[in-house]
N, C-alpha and C positions, 0 to 999 in steps of 0.2 A: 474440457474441450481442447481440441491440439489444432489451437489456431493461434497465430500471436502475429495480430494486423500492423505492427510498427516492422518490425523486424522482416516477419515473412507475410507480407501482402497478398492477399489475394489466394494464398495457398490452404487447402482443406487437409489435415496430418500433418501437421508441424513434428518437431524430435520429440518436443515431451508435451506435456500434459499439465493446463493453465484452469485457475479458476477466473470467471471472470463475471465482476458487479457492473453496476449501474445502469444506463438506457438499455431497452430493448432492441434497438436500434443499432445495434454490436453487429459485421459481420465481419469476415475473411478480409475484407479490403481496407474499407473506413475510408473509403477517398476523403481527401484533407479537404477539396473542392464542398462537400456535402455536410452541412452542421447537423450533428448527431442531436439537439433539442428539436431538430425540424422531423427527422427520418423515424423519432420514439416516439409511441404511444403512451408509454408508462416508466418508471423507473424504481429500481428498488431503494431507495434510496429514499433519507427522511424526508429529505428537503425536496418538494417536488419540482424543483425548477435544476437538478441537477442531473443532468442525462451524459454528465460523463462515464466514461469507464477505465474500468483501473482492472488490473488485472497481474495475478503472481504465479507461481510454481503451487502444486499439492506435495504434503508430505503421504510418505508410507512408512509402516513399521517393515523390516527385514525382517521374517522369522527365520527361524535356526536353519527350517528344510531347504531354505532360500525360495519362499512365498511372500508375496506380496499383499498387505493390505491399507487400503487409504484409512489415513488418519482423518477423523470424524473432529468438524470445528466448535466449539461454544460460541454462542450471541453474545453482542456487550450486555453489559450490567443492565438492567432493565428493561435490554432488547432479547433477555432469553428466546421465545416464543419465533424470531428471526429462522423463518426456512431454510436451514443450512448452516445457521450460522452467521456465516458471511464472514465480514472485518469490517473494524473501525476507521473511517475515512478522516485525519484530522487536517483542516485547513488553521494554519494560522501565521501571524508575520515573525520572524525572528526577533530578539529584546530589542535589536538597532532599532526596530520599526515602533517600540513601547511607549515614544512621543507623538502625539498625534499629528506633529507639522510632517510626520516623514511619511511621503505616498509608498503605497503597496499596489502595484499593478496587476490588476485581475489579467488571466491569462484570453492572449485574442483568439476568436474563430479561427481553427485550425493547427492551435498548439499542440503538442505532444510532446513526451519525451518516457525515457528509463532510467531507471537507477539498476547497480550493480552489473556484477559481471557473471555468467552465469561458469564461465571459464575458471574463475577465480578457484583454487586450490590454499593459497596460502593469504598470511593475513597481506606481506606486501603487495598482492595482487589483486586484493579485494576491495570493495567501494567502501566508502564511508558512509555511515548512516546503519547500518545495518546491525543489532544486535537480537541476541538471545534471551528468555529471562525465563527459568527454572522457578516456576508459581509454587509454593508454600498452599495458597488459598487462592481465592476469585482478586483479593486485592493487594497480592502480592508481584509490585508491578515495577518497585523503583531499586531492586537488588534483587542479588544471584543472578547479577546479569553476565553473558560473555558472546565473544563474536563467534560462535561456534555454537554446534547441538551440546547441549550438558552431555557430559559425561557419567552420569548417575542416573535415577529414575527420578522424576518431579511429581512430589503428590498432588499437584491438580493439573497440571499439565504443561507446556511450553508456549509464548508467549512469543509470537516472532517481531519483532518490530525493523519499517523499512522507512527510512527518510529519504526524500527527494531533493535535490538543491536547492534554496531558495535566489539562485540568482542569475538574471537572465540577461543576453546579448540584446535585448531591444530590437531585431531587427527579423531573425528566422524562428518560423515558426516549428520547424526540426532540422535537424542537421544529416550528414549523408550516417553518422555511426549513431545518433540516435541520442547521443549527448554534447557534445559539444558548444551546440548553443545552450546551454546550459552551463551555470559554475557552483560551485560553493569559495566560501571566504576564504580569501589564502594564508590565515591562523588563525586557531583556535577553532574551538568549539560553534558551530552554526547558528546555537542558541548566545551565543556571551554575548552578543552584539558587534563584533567585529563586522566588517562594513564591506562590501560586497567590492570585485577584483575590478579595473580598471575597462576592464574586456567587456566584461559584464554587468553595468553598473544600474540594472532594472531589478527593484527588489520586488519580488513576484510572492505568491502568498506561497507556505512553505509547506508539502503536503507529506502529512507521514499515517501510512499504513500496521495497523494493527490486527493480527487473528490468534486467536488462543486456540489452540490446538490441543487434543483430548487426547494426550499420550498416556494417561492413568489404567487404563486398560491393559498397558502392557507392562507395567511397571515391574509383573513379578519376575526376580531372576533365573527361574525357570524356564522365560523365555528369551531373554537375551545371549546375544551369544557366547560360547563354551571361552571365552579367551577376556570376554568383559567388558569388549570396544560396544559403543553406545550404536543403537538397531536404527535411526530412522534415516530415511534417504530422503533428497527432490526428486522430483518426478523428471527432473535432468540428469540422474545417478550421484550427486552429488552429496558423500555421507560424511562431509567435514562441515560442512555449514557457510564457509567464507563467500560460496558460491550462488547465490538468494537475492534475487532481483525483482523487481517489480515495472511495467510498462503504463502508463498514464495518456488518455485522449480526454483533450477539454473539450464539455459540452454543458454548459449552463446557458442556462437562457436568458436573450439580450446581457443586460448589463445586471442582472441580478448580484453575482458575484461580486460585480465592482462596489457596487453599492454595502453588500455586507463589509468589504474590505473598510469602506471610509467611516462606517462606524466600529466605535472602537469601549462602548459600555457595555456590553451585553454579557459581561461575565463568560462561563465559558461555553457559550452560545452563537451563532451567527442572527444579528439582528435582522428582524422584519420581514425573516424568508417564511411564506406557507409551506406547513409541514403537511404528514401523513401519517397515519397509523399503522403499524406492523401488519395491521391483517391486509389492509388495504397493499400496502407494498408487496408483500405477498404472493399475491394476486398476478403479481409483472415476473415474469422469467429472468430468475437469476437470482441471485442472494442479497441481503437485505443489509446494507450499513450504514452506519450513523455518522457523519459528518460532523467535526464542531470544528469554532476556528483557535480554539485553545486546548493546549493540554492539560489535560488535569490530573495527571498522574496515572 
């Protein structure tokens, strides 16, 4: 769909070409005024009480003739059967938050935000959060990782993964560039537990996007190009990879969120939230993914 409601509001043909999960309740606008759990009928989404939507770039393969065609997505692990595919939605707190005395602020009516830059060309211009990972197999998830499209062909396919900041100004619910109230930790690693910036000192749950992408189909070098440089693009023309972003509108219903936030047992599960069955999700417009509030490799 080439709409992308944060950035360009209201606009129908946006530059490029977005996938986009969760509520049906998605349009061109998203007025921040309108809570997208009020405006959905359904959501594709396990957790029925989550009518956010999330939304990233499509890739394509480049053929040699310079033709274009969409790369086709895999379902997570035992959401094969997932119409489309989709991506994996993970909620969960940074390790600082791995004591239960330390609150995680579920995001309020009206949040939004983005990660990356879709401008981004090189790695010192590009966001944080953002890697590649060249799959071996279905569970080949924690190497051959890199901030860029591999350079070779991946025998199951390519693995994109996007993180979001986990830490937030406490105060606006988006900013005029669409990041700013938003931060990440000003060292180290987002996951090591280093403790959120001064600016920013609301730890918010930390959401990272995952889609496995079916580039095995093209893997033979018969069709890559005659010089060896690696075929797939964003659907922004961007065929270095640095440039891969992803856009976020909170919509979960009442206080569900908060509540999974404050428990902290459920293994790598969100507690106590009703779920849905794939067929059933299905059923709702638009792709089908699975939220948990932990990673699990």
């Amino acid at each position: 769909m080439r709409v992308s409601s944060i950035v360009d509001p209201g606009i129908v043909g946006t530059p490029h070409l977005h996938q986009i999960v969760g509520g049906n309740g998605f349009d061109p606008l998203m007025d921040p005024d309108q809570d997208p759990a009020e405006r959905s009928s359904c959501t594709t989404c396990t957790f029925i009480d989550d009518f956010s939507n999330y939304w990233t770039a499509v890739m394509f393969f480049r053929a040699r003739n310079g033709t274009y065609k969409r790369v086709r997505q895999f379902g997570a692990v035992f959401h094969e059967a997932a119409r489309g595919g989709g991506m994996t939605i993970y909620y969960f707190p940074p390790e600082s938050a791995a004591d239960d005395s330390i609150k995680i602020t579920a995001f309020p009516q009206g949040f939004r935000m983005r990660t990356g830059d879709p401008g981004a060309r090189t790695a010192e211009a590009s966001e944080r959060g953002i890697w590649y990972t060249c799959m071996e197999n279905e569970s080949t998830r924690t190497r051959n990782q890199s901030r860029t499209f591999p350079d070779h062909a991946c025998p199951f396919g390519v693995l994109t993964t996007i993180w979001f900041p986990p830490c937030w100004d406490g105060v606006n619910l988006d900013s005029s560039d669409h990041y700013s109230h938003v931060a990440w930790p000003a060292d180290g690693d987002p996951m090591d537990g280093t403790a959120c910036p001064e600016t920013h000192p609301v730890l918010i749950p930390q959401i990272v996007l995952e889609t496995v992408w079916d580039t095995a189909p093209f893997n033979s070098a018969d069709l890559w190009p005659e010089d060896g440089s690696q075929p797939f693009v964003w659907s922004f023309g961007d065929d270095v990879g640095y440039g891969h972003h992803a856009d976020y509108v909170f919509g979960w219903r009442g206080d569900s969120l908060q509540k999974a936030m404050d428990e902290r047992d459920c293994g790598d599960q969100m507690c106590g939230l009703p779920v849905q069955d794939i067929p059933t999700a299905n059923e709702c417009e638009g792709c089908l993914f699975f939220p948990k509030r932990w990673m699990t490799g």
